[in-house]
C-alpha positions in Angstrom: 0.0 0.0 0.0 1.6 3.2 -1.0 1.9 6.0 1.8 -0.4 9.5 1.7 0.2 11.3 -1.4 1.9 8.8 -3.0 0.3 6.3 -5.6 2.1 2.3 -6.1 3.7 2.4 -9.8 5.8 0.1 -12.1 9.0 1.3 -13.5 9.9 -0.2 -17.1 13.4 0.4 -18.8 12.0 0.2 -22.3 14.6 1.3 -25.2 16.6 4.3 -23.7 13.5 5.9 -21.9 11.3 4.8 -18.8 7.8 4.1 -18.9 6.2 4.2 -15.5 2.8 2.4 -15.1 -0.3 3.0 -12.6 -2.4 0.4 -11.6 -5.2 1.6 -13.6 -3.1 1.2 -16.8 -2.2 4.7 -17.8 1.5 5.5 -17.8 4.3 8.5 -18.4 7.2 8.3 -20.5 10.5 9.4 -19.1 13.0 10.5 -22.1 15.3 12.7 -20.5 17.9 12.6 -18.2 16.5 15.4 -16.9 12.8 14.0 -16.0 14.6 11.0 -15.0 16.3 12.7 -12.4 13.5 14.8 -11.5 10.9 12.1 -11.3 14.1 9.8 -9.0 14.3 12.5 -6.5 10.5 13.3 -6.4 10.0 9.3 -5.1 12.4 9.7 -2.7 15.1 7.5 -4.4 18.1 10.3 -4.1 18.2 13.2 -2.3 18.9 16.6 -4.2 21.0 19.5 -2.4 18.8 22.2 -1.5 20.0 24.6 -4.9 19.4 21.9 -7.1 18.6 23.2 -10.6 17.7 20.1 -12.0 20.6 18.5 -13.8 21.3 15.0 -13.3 25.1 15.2 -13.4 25.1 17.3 -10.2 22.9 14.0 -7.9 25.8 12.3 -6.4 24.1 9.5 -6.8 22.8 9.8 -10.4 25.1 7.2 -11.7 24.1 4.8 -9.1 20.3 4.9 -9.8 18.0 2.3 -11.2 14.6 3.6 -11.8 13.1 0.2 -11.6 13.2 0.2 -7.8 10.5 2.8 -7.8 7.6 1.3 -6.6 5.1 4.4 -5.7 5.9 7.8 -6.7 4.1 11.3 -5.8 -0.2 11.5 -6.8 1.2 14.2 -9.2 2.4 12.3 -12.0 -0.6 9.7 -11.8 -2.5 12.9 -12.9 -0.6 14.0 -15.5 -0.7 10.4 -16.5 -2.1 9.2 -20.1 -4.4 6.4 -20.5 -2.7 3.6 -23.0 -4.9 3.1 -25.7 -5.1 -0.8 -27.0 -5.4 -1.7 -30.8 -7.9 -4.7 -31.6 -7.4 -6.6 -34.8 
């Protein structure tokens, strides 16, 4: 169960970007470094100094991260979050 103001989440490493899925299906893509970092220190997985101005290559631990061991990340991105549409043959 995922803790107040937080919603549970996969993380997927698919082809340079991370996808991270909601239970209800939709989902985010992560391209950049940048909202790869962002969206790693908004979960809690590495701290950012206080003047952080967003670039990954200043997180200590940035080259030490796996986004898969995110398991619930912040309500916010589950709505900004975009519903996967299915194709039927």
């Amino acid at each position: 169960m995922a803790k107040l103001g937080m919603t549970e989440c996969i993380v997927e490493y698919q082809k340079c970007a991370y996808i991270v899925i909601f239970p209800d299906e939709s989902s985010i893509l992560l391209q950049t470094d940048y909202d790869q970092a962002a969206f790693a220190v908004s979960c809690g997985l590495i701290q950012a100094p206080e003047d952080w101005d967003g670039c990954p290559s200043k997180l200590k631990e940035w080259g030490d991260v796996d986004l898969e061991d995110i398991s619930e990340c912040p309500d916010a991105y589950l709505e900004v979050a975009e519903r996967t549409e299915t194709c039927t043959m």
